[in-house]
C-alpha positions as CSV (number, residue, x, y, z in Angstrom):
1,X,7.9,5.3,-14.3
2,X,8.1,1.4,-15.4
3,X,7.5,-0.2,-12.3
4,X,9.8,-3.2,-11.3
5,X,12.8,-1.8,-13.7
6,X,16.3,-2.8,-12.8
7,X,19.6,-0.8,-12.6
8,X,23.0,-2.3,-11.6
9,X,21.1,-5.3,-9.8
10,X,18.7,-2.9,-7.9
11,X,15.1,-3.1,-8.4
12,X,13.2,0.1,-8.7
13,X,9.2,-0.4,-7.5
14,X,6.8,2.3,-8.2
15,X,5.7,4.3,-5.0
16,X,2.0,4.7,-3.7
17,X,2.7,8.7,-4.2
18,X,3.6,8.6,-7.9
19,X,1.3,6.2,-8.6
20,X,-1.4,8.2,-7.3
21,X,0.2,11.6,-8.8
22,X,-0.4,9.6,-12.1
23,X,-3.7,8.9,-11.6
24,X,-4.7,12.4,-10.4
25,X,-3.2,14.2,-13.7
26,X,-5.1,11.7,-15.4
27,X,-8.3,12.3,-14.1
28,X,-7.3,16.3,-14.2
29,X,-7.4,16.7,-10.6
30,X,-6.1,18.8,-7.9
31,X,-3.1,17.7,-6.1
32,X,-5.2,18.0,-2.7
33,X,-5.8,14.4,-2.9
34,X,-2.0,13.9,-3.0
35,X,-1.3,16.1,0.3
36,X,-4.6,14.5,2.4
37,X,-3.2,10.9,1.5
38,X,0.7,12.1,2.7
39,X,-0.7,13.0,6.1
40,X,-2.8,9.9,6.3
41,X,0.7,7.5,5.4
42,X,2.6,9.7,7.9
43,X,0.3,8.9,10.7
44,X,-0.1,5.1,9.8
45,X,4.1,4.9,9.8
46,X,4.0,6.9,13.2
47,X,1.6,4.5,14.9
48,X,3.2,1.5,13.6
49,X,6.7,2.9,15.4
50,X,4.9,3.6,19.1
51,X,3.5,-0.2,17.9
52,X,6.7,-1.9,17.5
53,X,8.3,0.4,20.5
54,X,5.2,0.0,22.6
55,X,6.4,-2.0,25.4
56,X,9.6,-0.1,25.7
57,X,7.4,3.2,26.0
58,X,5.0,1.6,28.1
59,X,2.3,2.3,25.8
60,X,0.1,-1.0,25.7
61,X,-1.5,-1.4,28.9
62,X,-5.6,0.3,29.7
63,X,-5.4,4.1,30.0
64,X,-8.0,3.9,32.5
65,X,-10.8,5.5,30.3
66,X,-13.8,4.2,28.6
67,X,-14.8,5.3,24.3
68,X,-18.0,6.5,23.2
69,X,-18.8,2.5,22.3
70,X,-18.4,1.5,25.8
71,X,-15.0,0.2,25.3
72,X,-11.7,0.3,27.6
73,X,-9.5,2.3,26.0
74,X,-6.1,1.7,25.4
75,X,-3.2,4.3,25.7
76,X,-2.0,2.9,22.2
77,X,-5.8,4.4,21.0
78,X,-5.4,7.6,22.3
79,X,-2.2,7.7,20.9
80,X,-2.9,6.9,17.4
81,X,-6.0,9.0,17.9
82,X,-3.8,12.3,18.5
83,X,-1.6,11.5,15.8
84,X,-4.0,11.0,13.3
85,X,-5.8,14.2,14.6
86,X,-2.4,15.9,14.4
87,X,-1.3,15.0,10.6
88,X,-5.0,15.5,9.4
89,X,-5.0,19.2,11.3
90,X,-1.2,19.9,9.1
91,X,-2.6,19.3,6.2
92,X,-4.9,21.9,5.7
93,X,-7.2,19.5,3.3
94,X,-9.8,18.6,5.7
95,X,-13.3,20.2,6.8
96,X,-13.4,18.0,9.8
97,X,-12.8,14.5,11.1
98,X,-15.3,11.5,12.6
99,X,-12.7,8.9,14.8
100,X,-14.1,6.2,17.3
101,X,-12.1,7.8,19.6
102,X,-13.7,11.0,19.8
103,X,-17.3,11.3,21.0
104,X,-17.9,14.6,18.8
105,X,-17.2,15.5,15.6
106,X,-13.3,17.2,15.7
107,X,-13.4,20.3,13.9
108,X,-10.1,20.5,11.8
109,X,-10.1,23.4,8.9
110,X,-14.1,24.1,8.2
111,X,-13.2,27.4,5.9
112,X,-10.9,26.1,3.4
113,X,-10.6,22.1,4.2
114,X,-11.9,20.0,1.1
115,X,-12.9,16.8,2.4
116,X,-14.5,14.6,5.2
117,X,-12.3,11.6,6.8
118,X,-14.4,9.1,8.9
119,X,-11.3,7.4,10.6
120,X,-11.0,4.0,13.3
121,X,-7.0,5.0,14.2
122,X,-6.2,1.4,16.0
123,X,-8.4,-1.2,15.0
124,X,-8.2,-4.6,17.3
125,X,-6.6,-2.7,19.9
126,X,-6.6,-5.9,22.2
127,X,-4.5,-7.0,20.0
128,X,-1.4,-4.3,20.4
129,X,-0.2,-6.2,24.2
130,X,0.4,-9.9,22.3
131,X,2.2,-8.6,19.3
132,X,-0.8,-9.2,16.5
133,X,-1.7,-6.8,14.5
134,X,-4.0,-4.1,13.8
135,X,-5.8,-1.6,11.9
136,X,-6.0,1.5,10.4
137,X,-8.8,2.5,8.5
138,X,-10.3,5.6,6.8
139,X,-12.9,6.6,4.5
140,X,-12.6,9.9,2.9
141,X,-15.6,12.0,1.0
142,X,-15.4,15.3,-0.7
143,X,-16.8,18.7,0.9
144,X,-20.0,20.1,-1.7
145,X,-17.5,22.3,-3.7
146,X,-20.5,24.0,-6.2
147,X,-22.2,25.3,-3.3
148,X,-23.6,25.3,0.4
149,X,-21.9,22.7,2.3
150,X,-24.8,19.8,3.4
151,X,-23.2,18.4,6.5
152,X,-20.8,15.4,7.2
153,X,-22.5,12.2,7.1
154,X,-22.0,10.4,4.0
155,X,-23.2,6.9,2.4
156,X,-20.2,4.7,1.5
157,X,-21.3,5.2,-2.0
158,X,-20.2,9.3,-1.7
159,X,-16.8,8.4,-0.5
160,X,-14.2,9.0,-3.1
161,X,-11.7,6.6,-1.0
162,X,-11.2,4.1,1.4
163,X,-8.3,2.7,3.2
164,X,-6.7,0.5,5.8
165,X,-3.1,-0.1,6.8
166,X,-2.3,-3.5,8.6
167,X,0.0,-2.6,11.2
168,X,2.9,-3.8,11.5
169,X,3.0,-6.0,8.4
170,X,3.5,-3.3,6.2
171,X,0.8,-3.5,4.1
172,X,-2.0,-0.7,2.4
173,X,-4.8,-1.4,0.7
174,X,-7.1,1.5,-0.6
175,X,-9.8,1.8,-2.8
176,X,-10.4,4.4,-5.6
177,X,-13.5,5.5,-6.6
178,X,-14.2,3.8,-10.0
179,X,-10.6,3.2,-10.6
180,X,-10.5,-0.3,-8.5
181,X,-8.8,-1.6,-5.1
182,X,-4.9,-1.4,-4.8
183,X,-2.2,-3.5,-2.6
184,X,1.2,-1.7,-1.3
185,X,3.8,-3.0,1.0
186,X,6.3,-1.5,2.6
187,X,9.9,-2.2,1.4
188,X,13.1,-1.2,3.5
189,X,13.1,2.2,3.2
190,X,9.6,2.6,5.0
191,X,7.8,3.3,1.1
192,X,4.7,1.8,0.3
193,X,5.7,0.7,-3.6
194,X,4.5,-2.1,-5.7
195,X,0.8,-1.2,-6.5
196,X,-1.0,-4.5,-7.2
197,X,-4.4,-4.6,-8.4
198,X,-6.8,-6.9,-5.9
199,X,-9.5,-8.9,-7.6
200,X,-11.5,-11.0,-5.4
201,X,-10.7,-14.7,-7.2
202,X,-14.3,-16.0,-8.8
203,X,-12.5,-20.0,-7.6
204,X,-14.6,-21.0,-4.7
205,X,-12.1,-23.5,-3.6
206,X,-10.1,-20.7,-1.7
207,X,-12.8,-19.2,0.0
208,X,-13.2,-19.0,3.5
209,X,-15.4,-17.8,6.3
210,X,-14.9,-15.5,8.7
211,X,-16.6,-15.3,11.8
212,X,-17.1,-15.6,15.9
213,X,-18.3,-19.6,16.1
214,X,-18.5,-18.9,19.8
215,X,-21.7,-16.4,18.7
216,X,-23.2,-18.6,16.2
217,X,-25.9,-19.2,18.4
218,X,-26.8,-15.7,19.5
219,X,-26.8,-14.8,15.5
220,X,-30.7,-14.8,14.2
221,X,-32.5,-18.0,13.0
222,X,-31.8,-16.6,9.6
223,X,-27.9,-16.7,9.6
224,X,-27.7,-19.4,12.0
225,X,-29.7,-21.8,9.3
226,X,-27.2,-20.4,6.5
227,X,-24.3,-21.2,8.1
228,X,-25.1,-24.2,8.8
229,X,-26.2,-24.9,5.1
230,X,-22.5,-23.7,4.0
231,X,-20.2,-23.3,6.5
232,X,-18.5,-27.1,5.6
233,X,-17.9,-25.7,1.5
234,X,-15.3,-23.9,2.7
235,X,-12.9,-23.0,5.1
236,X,-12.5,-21.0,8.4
237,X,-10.3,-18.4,9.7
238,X,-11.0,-16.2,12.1
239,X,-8.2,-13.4,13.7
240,X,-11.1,-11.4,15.7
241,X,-10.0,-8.4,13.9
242,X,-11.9,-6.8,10.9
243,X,-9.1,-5.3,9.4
244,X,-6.7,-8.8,9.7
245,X,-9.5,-10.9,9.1
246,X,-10.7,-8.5,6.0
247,X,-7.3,-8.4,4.7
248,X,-7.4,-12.3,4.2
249,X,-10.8,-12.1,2.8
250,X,-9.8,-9.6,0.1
251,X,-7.2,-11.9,-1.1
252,X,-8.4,-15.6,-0.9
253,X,-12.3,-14.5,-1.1
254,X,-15.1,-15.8,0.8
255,X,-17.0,-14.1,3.5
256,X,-16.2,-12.0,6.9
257,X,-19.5,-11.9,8.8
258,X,-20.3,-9.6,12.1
259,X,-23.8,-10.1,12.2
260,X,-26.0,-8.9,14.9
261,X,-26.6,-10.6,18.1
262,X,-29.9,-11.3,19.2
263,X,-30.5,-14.0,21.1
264,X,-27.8,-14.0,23.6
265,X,-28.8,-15.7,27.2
266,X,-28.0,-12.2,28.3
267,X,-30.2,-10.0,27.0
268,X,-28.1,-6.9,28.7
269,X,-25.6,-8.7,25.5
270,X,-27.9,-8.3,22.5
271,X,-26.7,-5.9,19.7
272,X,-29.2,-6.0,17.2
273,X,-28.2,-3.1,15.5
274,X,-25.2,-4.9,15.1
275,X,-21.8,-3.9,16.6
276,X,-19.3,-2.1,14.3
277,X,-19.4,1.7,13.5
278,X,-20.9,2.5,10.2
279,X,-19.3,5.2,8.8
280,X,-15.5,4.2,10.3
281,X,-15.4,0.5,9.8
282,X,-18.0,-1.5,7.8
283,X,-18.3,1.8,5.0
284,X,-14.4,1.7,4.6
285,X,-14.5,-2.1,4.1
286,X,-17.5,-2.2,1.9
287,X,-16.1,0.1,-0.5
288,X,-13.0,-1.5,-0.4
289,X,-14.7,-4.4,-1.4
290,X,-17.0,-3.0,-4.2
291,X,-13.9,-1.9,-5.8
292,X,-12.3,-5.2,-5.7
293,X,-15.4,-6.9,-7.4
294,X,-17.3,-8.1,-4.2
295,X,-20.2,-6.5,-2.1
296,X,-21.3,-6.3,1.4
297,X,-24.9,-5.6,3.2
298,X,-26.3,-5.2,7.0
299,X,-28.5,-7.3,8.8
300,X,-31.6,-6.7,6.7
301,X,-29.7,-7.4,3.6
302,X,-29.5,-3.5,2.3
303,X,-25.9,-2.6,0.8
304,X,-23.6,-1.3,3.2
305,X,-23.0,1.7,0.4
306,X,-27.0,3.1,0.4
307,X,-27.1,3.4,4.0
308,X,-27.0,7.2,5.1
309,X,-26.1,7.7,8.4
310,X,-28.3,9.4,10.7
311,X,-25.1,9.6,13.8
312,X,-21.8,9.5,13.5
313,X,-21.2,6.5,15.8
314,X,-23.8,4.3,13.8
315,X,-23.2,1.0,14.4
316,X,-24.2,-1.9,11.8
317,X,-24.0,-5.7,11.2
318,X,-21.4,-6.7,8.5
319,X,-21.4,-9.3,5.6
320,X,-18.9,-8.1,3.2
321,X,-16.7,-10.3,0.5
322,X,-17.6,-12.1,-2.8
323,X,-20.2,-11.4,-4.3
324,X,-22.2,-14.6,-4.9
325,X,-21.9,-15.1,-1.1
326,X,-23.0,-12.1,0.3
327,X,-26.2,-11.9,-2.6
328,X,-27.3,-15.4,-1.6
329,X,-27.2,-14.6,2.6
330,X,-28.9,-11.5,1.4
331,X,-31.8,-13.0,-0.7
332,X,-31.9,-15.1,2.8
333,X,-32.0,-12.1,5.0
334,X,-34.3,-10.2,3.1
335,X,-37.2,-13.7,3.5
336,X,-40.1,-12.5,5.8
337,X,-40.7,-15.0,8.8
């Protein structure tokens, strides 16, 4: 299908579908891929419509309970949460499902599922009640097909894909396992089309850095002294969202940094295991990244990708972005003293 092709003055855009149907008979796969990644888009486009109908619903405020991170939840969380759960359960593809929303592991097909998905259904939450967006994002890994199935926690580096939908701006980025890191938008028929290959750029003067300044002093010694070393080469954005503040990070390169917090004047405060969930959030991102040409590591400098979970709920620091950034805060977080 020639992508971009015009007919009688309408432009025809390859879909996210065919272009993954392509890439499946390439490869000689199954079409179970195809179905698992239909029941993920359906639940991203349902959540974006309780989104943009939210305050009409009354779906926005606190539903008056509290997550397995100690967080308030929001009745747009649950709701993505169940809709996710409910897309991923019609499918028939998957063994079973890790989501920040559930405290255990959800149990979806565990006879004849084929893969893991390790999913954060509304990331930035906060965000839904002042029109911002949010997130979406998955990671997905394959069941042991050859024999005895070894359990559910997977490294970053077993996962075959990783995505994340920015709601509502339309936009999907996923990551294929050795085939690179794609861009779709959503054109006005509600398609994702238009695949566009993402490369971080190698120019340094578009990087930025991405960060919480308020917490720059609760970061460790370390980071603080490397941030103030480079922080004024380039410039700043901040959303407070991984998956808005990744998406700008993925295109204009640069640096989004969640590091641990260890000094705060609070020490009730302190994360120094860092604050994001492994397996949901920095994993997805991380191998987004890898497949765009970038990296990302933890608070000791280890790559995102090696780390095998021993919980579900992990959580982890996050420095994730181009590559000659995040090796030279790593050389600096890997010094002893």
């Amino acid at each position: 299908m020639d992508v971009g092709r015009q007919h009688s003055g309408v432009a025809f855009e390859q879909t996210f579908m065919n272009f993954l149907l392509q890439h499946q008979e390439r490869h000689n796969r199954t079409h179970d891929f195809l179905i698992l990644m239909d029941a993920l888009i359906s639940a991203a486009q349902h959540i974006q419509r309780y989104y943009l109908t939210g305050a009409l619903k009354g779906n926005l405020g606190l539903a008056g309970a509290v997550n397995v991170q100690g967080e308030d939840v929001m009745q747009m969380d649950q709701i993505a949460n169940e809709i996710t759960i409910h897309y991923l359960k019609a499918s028939g593809r998957v063994i079973h499902a890790v989501s920040e929303e559930s405290d255990e592991i959800i149990p979806i097909n565990p006879e004849g599922g084929r893969y893991f998905v390790y999913f954060d259904p509304l990331d930035g939450s906060s965000n839904v009640s002042h029109g911002l967006p949010v997130g979406f994002l998955f990671g997905v890994a394959r069941r042991n097909l050859t024999g005895p199935e070894d359990g559910h926690l997977r490294a970053g580096k077993d996962y075959i894909a990783a995505g994340m939908f920015v709601i509502p701006t339309g936009t999907f980025t996923i990551g294929l396992k050795d085939e690179g890191t794609w861009r779709f938008h959503v054109d006005e028929t509600n398609t994702f089309v238009r695949p566009t290959r993402m490369t971080l750029p190698e120019d340094p003067k578009g990087w930025e850095l991405s960060f919480n300044a308020s917490n720059r002093r609760t970061y460790a010694e370390k980071v603080q002294k490397w941030i103030g070393e480079n922080e004024g080469k380039y410039a700043f954005r901040y959303l407070g969202a991984l998956a808005g503040d990744f998406h700008r990070t993925l295109t204009n390169g640069g640096m989004f940094m969640y590091p641990a917090i260890v000094n705060h004047p609070n020490p009730k405060k302190n994360r120094p295991e860092g604050k994001l969930r492994l397996m949901y959030e920095a994993a997805v991102v991380a191998f987004i990244c890898h497949e765009a040409g970038g990296a990302a590591v933890d608070e000791r400098g280890v790559p995102i990708l090696e780390i095998v979970p021993e919980h579900h709920h992990q959580r982890s620091a996050l420095y994730v972005g181009s590559k000659k950034l995040v090796e030279d805060l790593a050389r600096s977080l890997q010094q002893q003293g």
